[in-house]
C-alpha positions in Angstrom: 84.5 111.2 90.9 83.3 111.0 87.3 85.7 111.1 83.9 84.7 114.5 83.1 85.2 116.1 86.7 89.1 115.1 86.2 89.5 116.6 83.4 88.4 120.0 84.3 90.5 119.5 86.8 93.8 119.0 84.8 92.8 122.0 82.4 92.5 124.2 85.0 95.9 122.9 87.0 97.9 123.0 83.4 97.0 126.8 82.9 97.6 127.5 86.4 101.1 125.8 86.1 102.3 129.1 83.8 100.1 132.0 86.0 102.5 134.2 88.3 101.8 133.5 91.9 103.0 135.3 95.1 106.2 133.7 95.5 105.8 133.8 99.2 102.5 131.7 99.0 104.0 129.2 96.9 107.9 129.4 96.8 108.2 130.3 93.7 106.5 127.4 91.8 103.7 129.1 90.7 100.4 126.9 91.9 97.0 127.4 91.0 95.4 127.3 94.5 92.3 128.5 93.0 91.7 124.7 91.9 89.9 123.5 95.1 87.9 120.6 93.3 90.6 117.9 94.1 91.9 119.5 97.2 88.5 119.0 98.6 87.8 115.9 97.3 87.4 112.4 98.5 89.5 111.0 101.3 88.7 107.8 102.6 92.1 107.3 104.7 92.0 108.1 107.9 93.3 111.2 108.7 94.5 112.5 112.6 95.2 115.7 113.7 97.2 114.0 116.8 98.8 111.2 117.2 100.9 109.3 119.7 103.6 106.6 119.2 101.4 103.4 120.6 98.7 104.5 118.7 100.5 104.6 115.6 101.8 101.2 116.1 98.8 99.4 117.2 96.2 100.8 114.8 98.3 101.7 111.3 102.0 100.8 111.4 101.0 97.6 110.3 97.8 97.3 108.8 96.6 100.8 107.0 97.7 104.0 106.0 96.8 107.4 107.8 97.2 110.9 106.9 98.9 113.0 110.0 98.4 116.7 110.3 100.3 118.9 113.2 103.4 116.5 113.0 105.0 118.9 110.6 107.9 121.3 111.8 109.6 122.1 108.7 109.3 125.6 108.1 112.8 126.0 107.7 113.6 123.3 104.8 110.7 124.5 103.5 112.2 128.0 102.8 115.0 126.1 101.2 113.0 124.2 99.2 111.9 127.7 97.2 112.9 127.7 93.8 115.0 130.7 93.7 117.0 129.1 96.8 117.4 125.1 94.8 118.6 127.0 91.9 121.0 128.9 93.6 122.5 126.0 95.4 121.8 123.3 93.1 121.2 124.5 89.8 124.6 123.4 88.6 124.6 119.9 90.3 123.6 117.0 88.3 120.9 115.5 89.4 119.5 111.4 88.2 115.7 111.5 86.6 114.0 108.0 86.2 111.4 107.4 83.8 107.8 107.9 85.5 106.9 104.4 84.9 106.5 101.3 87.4 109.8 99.8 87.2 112.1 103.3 86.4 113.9 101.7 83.6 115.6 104.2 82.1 117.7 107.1 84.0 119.4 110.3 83.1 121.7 112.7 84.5 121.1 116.6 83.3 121.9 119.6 85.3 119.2 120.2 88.0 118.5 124.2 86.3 118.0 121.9 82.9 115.7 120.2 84.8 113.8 122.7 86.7 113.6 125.1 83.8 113.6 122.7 81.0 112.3 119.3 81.3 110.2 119.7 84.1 106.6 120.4 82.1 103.1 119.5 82.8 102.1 115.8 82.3 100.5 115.4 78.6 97.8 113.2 78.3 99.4 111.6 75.3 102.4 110.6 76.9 103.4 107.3 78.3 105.6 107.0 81.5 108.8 106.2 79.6 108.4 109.2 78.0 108.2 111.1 81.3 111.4 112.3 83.2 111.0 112.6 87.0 113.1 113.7 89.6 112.7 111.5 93.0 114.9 109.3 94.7 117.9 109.2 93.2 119.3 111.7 95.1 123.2 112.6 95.9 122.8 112.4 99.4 126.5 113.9 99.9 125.6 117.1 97.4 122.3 117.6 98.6 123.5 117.3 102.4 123.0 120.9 103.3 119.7 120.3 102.2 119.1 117.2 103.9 120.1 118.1 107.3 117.5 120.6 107.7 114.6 118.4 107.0 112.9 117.4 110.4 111.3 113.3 110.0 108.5 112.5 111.1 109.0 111.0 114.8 107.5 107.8 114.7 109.6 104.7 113.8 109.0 101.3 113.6 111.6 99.0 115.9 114.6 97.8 113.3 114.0 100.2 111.1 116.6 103.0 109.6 115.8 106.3 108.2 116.6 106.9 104.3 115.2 109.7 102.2 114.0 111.0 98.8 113.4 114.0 97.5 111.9 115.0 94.5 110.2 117.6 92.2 107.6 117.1 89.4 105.5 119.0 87.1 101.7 119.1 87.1 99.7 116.1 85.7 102.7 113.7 86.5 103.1 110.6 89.0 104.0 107.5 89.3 102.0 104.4 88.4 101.0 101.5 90.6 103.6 99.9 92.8 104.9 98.7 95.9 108.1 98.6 98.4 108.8 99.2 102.1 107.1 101.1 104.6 107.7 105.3 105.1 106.2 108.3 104.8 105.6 111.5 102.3 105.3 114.8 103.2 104.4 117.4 100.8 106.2 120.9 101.0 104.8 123.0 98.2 102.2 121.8 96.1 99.5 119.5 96.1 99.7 115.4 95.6 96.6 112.8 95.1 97.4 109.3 96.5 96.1 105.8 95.5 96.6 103.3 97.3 95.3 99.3 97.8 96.2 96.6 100.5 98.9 93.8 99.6 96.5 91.7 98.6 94.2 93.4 95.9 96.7 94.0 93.1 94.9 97.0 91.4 94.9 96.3 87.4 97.1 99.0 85.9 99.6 98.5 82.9 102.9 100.0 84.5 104.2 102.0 81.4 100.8 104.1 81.4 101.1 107.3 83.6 98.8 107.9 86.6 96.8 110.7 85.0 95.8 107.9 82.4 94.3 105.6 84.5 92.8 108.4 86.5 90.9 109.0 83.5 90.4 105.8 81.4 90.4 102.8 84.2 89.1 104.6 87.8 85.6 105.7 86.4 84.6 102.3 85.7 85.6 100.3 88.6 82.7 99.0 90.7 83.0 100.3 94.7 84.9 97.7 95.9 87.4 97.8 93.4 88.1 101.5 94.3 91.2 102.7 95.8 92.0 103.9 99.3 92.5 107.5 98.2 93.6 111.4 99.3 95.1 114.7 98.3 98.2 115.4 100.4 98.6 119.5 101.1 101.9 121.3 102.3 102.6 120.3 105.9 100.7 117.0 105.9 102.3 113.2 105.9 100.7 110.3 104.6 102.4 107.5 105.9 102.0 104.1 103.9 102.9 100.5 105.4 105.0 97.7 103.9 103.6 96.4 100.6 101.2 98.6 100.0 100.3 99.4 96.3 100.1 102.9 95.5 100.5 105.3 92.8 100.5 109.3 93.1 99.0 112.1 90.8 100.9 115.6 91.3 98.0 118.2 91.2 100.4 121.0 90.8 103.9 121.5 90.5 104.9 119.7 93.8 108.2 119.7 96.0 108.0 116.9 98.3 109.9 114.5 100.4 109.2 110.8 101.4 111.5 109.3 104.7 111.7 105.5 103.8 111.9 102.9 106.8 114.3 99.9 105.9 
């Protein structure tokens, strides 16, 4: 996937970010889905249409990550998820934004409507990730129950392990860079997101206050093949799940709505 291929890309998916969409299609968030080149792009993780519980646990709990399709059956938080029906509920509930860098260092509280209508922009390609304010994670998990409770998790555990989510919504062009934690699984419900990912023990070289779209564009072109990333667009309806220690970073395409189910 060459420099310049990515950048027609981003044009393209920053103009689409202000076009009116069907609000039906899109809930309201106003994608481009006329931008197919990274939709259809390169996915080298394995990807299933079906799955069952021992195969998940003998082939990728452990060792790799796997895209699942048909696991899905959130039509109903997905309809909540619409902007009209977040602003309505939530629009005037603080909400925690970290800074879209490695290590979150700094956080703010605003009003989620401030957010949404506000802060909430299209990465620039100038920026660094401290300058970047993203909503994920930091989530108040009493406020946002009604919410919450309507979201279906995927159905595979792993022994030991306990459920914990985060939700979040970000603007076109943003991400977050390179890094690592537990287990768990992300499921996109509007919008599209581009995963990176690398095995606990190839540390990809990254500098973890530049943003993901930077390193898309200035570092990826130039690694050889085997220093390339494990790598896939996400769509609405499909779950990556990721195993312990796995390095990854994420690339919104669009403006994305999307929830990842944690396994502590």
């Amino acid at each position: 996937m060459e420099r310049c291929a990515w950048r027609v890309v981003l044009a393209s998916t920053l103009i689409g970010a202000v076009l009116p969409k069907v609000v039906e299609a899109d809930g309201g968030w106003h994608m481009d889905h006329s931008m197919q080149m990274v939709g259809k792009g390169l996915c080298n993780v394995e990807v299933r249409d079906s799955l069952t519980y021992s195969e998940f646990v003998h082939r990728y709990a452990y060792s790799k990550p796997v895209v699942i399709r048909g696991l899905s059956r959130n039509e109903k938080f997905r309809a909540l998820c619409s902007k009209q029906r977040l602003l309505q509920e939530f629009g005037d509930r603080l909400v925690r934004l970290s800074t879209a860098n490695t290590y979150s260092y700094q956080k703010v509280d605003v009003l989620f409507k401030d957010y949404i209508q506000h802060i909430m922009k299209p990465q620039s390609l100038d920026s660094l990730g401290s300058d970047t304010l993203y909503f994920f994670g930091d989530n108040n998990f009493t406020e946002w129950d009604s919410l919450f409770r309507t979201y279906i998790p995927p159905p595979f555990q792993l022994p030991g392990t306990k459920e914990a989510y985060s939700f979040g919504i970000a603007g076109a062009g943003t991400g977050v860079p390179f890094h690592w934690h537990g287990p768990g699984y992300s499921e996109i419900i509007y919008g599209r997101k581009h995963w990176l990912l690398y095995p606990p023990d190839k540390t990809p070289e990254f500098h973890p206050n530049r943003t993901t779209l930077s390193w898309i564009l200035d570092t990826y072109p130039y690694l050889s093949e085997e220093d390339k990333p494990l790598e896939c667009t996400i769509h609405p309806g499909e779950i990556l799940y990721f195993p312990n220690h796995w390095w990854h970073a994420t690339l919104n395409i669009d403006t994305s709505v999307f929830i990842s189910t944690f396994l502590g």
